[in-house]
C-alpha positions as CSV (number, residue, x, y, z in Angstrom):
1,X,76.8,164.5,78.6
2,X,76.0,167.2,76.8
3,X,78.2,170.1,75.2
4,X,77.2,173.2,75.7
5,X,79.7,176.9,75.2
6,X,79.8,178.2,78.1
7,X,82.0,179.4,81.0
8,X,82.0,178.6,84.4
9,X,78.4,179.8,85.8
10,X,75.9,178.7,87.9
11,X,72.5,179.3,86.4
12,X,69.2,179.8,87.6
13,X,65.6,178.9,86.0
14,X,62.3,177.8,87.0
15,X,64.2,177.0,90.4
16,X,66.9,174.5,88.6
17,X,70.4,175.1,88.9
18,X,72.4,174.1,86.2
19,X,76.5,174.2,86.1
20,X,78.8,174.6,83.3
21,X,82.2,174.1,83.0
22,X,84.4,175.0,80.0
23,X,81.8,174.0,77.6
24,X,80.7,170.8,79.1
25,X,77.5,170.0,81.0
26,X,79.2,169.0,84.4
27,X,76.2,166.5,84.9
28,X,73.9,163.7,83.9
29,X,70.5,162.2,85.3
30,X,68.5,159.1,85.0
31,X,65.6,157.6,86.5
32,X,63.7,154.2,85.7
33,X,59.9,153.2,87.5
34,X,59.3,149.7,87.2
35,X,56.4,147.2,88.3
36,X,57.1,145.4,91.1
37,X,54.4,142.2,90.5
38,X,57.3,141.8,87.6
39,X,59.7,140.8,90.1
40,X,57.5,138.2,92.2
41,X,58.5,135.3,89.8
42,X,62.1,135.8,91.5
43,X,62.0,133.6,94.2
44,X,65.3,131.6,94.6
45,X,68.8,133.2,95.1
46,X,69.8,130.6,92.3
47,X,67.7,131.6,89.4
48,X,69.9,133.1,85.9
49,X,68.3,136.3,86.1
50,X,68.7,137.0,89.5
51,X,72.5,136.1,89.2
52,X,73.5,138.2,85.7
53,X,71.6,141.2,87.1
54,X,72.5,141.3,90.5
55,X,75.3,141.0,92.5
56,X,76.0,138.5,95.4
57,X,76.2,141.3,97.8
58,X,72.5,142.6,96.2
59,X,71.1,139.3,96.1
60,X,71.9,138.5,100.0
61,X,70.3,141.4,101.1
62,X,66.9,141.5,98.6
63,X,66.4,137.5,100.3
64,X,66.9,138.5,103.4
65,X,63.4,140.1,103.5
66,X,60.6,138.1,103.2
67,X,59.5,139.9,100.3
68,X,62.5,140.3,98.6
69,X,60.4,141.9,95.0
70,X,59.8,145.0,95.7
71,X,63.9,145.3,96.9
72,X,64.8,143.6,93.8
73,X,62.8,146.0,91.6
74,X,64.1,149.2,93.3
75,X,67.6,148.3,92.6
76,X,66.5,146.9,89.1
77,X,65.4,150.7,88.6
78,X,68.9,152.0,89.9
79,X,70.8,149.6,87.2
80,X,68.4,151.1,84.4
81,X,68.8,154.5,85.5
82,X,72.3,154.5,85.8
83,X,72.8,152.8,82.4
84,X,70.7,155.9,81.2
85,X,72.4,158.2,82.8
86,X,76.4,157.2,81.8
87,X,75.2,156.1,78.5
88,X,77.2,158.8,76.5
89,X,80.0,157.9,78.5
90,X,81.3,154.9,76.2
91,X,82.2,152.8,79.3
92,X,82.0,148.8,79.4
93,X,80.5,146.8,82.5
94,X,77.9,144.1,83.4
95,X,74.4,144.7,85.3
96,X,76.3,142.8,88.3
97,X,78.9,145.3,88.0
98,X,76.8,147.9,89.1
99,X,76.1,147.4,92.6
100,X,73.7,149.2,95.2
101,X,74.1,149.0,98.6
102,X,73.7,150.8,101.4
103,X,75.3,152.4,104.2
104,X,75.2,152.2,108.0
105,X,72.0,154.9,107.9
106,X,70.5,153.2,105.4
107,X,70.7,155.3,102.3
108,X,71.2,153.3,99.4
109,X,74.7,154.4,97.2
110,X,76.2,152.6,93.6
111,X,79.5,150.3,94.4
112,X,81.3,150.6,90.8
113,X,85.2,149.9,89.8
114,X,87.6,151.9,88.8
115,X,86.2,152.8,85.5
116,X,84.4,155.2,86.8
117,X,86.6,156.8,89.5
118,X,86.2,160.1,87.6
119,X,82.0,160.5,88.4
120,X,80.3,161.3,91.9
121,X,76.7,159.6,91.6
122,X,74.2,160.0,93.9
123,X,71.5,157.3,93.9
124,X,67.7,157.4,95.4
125,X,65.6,154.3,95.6
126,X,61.7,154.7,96.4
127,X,58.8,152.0,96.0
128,X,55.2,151.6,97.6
129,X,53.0,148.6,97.3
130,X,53.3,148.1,93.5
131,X,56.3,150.4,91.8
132,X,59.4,151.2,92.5
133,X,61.6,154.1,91.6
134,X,65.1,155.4,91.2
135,X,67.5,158.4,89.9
136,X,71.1,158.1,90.0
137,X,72.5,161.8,89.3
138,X,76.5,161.5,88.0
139,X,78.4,164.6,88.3
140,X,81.9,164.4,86.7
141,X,84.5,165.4,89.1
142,X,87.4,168.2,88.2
143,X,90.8,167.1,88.8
């Protein structure tokens, strides 16, 4: 995240709103598009990729649809982009470590340990026919 000297303001420009906190950015955002043709070689539950990127919870729910590729690639996208957007924050974990699930109304949130008990994130997954897409937005929470 990055440092910035300010105090506590809530600035506008171009229609963005950016916050500030003591000096510190308050948050982070990444976003990752990938193919989705690059995920129709995954076709058993059982293969190495599937199992060191996802995790059991991610894999039962991309194979229960019939086309379980272009589910797999969205929440491919949502590891990438939330590996880009904590990457300043110096913290260990596995690809199957960060989860995505989603709730009973279907939006899709990231299911991470205790590590990261200090960050909000808010995730959005999106794909058509031949990309998928996804920003996770992590906003460090005062205490």
């Amino acid at each position: 995240m990055a440092a910035l000297f300010l105090d506590y303001k809530t600035y506008t420009k171009d229609n963005y709103f950016i916050i500030f906190k003591k000096g510190v950015l308050m948050f982070d955002v990444g976003i990752d598009i990938e193919d989705i043709e690059r995920f129709e070689k995954y076709k058993s539950k059982e293969d190495s990729f599937i199992k060191k990127v996802f995790s059991k919870n991610e894999i039962e729910y991309c194979f229960s649809y019939k086309n379980p590729k272009m589910h797999l690639a969205a929440r491919f996208c949502a590891k990438e982009a939330f590996i880009k957007c904590v990457s300043e924050l110096k913290i260990p974990y596995k690809m199957n470590e960060i989860e995505v699930l989603n709730k009973e109304n279907g939006k899709p949130y990231l299911n991470l340990d205790k590590s990261f008990k200090d960050y909000n994130f808010s995730l959005s997954l999106s794909h058509d026919r031949t990309k998928a897409i996804a920003i996770v937005i992590c906003k460090k929470i005062s205490r």
